[in-house]
C-alpha positions in Angstrom: 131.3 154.6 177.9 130.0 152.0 175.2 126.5 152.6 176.1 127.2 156.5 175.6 128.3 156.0 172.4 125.7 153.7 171.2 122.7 156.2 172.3 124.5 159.3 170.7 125.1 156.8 167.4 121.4 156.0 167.3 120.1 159.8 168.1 118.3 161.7 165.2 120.7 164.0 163.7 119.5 166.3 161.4 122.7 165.9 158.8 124.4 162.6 159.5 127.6 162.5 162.0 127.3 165.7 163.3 126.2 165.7 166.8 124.1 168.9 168.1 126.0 170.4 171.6 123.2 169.1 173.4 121.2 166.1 174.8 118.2 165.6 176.9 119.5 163.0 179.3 115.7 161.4 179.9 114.7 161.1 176.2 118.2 160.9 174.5 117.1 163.4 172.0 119.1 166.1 170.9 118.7 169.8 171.8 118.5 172.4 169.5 121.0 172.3 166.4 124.2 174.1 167.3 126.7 172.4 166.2 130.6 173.0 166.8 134.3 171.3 166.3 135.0 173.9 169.2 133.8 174.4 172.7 131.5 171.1 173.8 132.0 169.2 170.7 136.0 169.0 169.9 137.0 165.9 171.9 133.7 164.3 170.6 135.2 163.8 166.9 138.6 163.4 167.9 137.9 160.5 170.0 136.0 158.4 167.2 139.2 158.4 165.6 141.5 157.4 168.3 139.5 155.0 169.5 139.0 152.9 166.6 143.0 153.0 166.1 143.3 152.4 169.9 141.4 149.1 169.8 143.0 148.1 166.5 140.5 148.6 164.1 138.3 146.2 166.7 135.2 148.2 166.8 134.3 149.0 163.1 131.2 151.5 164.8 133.9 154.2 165.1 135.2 154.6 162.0 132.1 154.5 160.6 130.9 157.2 163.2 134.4 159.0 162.4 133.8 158.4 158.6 130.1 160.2 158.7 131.5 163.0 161.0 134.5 164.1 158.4 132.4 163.9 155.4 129.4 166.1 156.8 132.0 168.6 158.2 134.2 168.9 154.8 130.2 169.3 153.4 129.1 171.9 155.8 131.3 173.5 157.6 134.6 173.6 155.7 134.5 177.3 153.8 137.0 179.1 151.6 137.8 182.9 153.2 138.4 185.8 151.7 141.3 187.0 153.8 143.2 189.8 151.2 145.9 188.4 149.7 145.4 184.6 151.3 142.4 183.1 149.3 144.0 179.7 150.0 142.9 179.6 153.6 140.4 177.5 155.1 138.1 177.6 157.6 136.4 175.8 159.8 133.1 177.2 160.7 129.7 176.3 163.1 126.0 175.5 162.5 123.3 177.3 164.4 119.8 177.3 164.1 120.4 175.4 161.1 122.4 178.1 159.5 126.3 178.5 159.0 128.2 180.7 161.3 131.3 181.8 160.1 133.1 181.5 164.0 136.4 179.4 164.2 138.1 178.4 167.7 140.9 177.9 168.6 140.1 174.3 170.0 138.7 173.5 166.2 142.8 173.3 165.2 142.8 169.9 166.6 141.1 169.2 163.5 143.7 168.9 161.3 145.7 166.5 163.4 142.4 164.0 163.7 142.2 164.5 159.8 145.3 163.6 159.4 145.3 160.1 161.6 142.0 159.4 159.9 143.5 160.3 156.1 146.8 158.1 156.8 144.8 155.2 158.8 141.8 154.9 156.6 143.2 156.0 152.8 141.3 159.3 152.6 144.1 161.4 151.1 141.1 164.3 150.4 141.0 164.2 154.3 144.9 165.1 154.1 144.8 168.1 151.6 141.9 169.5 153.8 144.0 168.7 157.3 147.0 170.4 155.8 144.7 173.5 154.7 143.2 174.1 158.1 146.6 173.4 159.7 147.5 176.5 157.2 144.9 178.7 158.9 145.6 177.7 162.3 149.1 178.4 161.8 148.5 181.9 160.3 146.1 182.8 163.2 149.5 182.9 165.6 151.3 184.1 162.5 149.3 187.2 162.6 149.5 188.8 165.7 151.7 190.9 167.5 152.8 187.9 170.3 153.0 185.2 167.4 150.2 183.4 169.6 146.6 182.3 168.2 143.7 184.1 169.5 140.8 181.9 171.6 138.1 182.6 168.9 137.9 184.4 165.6 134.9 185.3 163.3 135.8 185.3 159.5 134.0 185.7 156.1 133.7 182.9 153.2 134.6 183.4 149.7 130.7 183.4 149.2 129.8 186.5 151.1 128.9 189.4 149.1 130.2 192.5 150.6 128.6 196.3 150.9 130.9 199.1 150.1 130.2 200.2 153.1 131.1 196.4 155.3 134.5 196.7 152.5 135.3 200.2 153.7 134.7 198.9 157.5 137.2 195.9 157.0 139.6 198.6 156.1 138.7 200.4 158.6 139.1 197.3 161.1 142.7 196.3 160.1 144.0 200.1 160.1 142.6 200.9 163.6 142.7 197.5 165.2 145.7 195.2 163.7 143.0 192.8 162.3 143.7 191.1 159.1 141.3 192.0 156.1 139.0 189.0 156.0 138.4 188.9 159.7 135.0 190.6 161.4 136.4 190.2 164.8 138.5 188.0 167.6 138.7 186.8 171.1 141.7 187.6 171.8 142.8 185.6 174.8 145.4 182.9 174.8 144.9 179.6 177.1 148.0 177.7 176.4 146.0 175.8 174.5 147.9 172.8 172.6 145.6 172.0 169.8 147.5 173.7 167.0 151.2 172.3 168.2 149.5 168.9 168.2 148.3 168.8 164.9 151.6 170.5 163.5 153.3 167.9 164.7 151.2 165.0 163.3 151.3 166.8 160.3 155.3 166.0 160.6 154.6 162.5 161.2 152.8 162.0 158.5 154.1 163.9 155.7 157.7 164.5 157.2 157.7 168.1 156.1 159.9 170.1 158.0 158.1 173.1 157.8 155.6 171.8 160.9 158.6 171.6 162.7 159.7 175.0 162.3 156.6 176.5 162.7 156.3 174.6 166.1 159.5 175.9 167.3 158.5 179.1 165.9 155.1 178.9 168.7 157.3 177.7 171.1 159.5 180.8 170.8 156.8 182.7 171.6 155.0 180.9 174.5 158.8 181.3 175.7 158.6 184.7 175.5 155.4 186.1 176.1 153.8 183.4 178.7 157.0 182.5 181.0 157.1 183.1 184.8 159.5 182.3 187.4 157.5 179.4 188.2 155.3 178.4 185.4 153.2 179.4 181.8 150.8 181.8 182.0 147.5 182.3 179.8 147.5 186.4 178.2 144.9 188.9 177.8 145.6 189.7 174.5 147.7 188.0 172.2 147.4 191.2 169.6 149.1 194.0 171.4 152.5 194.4 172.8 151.0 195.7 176.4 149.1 192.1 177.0 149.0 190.9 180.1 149.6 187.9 181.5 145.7 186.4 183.1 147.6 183.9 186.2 146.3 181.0 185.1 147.7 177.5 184.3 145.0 175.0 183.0 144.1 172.0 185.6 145.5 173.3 188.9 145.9 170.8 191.6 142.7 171.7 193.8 140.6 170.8 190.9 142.2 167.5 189.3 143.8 165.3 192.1 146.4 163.0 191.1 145.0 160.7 193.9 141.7 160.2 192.2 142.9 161.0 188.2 145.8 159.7 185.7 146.1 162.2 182.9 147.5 160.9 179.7 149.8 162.9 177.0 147.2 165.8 176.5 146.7 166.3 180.0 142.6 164.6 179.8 141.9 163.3 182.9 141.0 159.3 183.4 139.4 158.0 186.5 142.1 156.0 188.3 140.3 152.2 189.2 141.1 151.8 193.0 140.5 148.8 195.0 137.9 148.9 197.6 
């Protein structure tokens, strides 16, 4: 794993700590320039983070790595929106081809959590007030729906873009017809069960021991309760903005893919390769 590390730490980047999705295993050289918190890219960051606490602050490399990744992200990717009457969101956008891409996932919400570790661990309170902003956005993603459940993906505008008549009248045009809050071009609007915004809600708890992250778990809980319950398990929806969803069958990691003979999962359910003896 160390050897990983050290050929992705000495890899040109084109801005400093973030890591394009892509490497050419043969050269070690990065392909193409999309860059994401999201799919591919999420459990990248996070790790840096927990690593460096995991080892005890042993292995200085990752919290410089971490350190280079949080400042280039809260340069570049970090955006004020423009949703109508909730200018104090934030978002968390992509880099492709170079050029910003105003697309937020769902698995991006683990973001505030590492933030959060990194601001209380390190002394970065700027990291804090930005967790605690993104944890605002994540939050208001379920908030927003019909179910009370975040969509996978959404695609949002920045307080910098300048706006048609015509794109404002569309917008308008968007949340009347389709339930979509004014601010937002489009969604995904699949649910996964996916635990990244309940995770950093409750670090957020931890760390600042507002009870407001508690609430607002429960409050997702409530509806995973009521929207995602079978007889004999949780199951993923089709649409988390309409009363008439329905539910897709699945349950991440089923046993026919992960075995618990060859894997130990830990708390977030990632899989580690059990060491058996010849």
């Amino acid at each position: 794993v160390q050897d990983v590390i050290e050929i992705l730490d000495n890899a040109e980047k084109y801005i400093p700590g973030l890591y394009p999705l892509e490497i050419d295993q043969d050269s070690a050289e990065f392909i193409g320039s999309h860059v994401s918190f999201g799919p591919l890219g999420d459990s990248f960051y996070e790790y840096l983070i927990k690593v460096y606490v995991f080892t005890g602050g042993a292995l200085d490399q990752y919290r410089r790595m971490y350190i280079e990744s949080a400042e280039s992200m809260r340069k570049y990717l970090v955006k004020e929106g423009r949703v109508r009457d909730r200018s104090d969101l934030l978002f968390l956008g992509e880099l492709f081809h170079d050029m910003f891409t105003g697309k937020m996932c769902h698995l991006a919400c683990f973001v505030p959590g590492m933030l959060a570790v990194g601001a209380k661990i390190l002394d970065r309170p700027k990291d804090l007030e930005i967790a605690i902003g993104l944890a605002e956005t994540c939050y208001w993603s379920y908030n927003v729906t019909v179910t009370g459940l975040g969509p996978e993906e959404f695609w949002f505008l920045t307080s910098a873009d300048e706006l048609t008549q015509n794109e404002v009248d569309w917008l308008k045009k968007q949340e009347e017809t389709d339930n979509l809050p004014n601010g937002l071009v489009r969604m995904s609007p699949t649910y996964l069960l996916r635990p990244e915004t309940v995770e950093s809600l409750f670090i957020l708890y931890r760390i600042t021991g507002d009870k407001k992250y508690q609430e607002r778990g429960w409050k997702i809980w409530q509806a995973i309760e009521k929207w995602c319950k079978t007889s004999t398990a949780y199951s993923g929806l089709e649409n988390v903005n309409t009363e008439k969803t329905e539910m897709n069958n699945i349950m991440e990691s089923p046993p026919d893919v992960m075995s618990l003979d060859t894997y130990v999962f830990n708390t977030e359910a990632h899989p580690l390769l059990r060491m058996l003896k010849p």
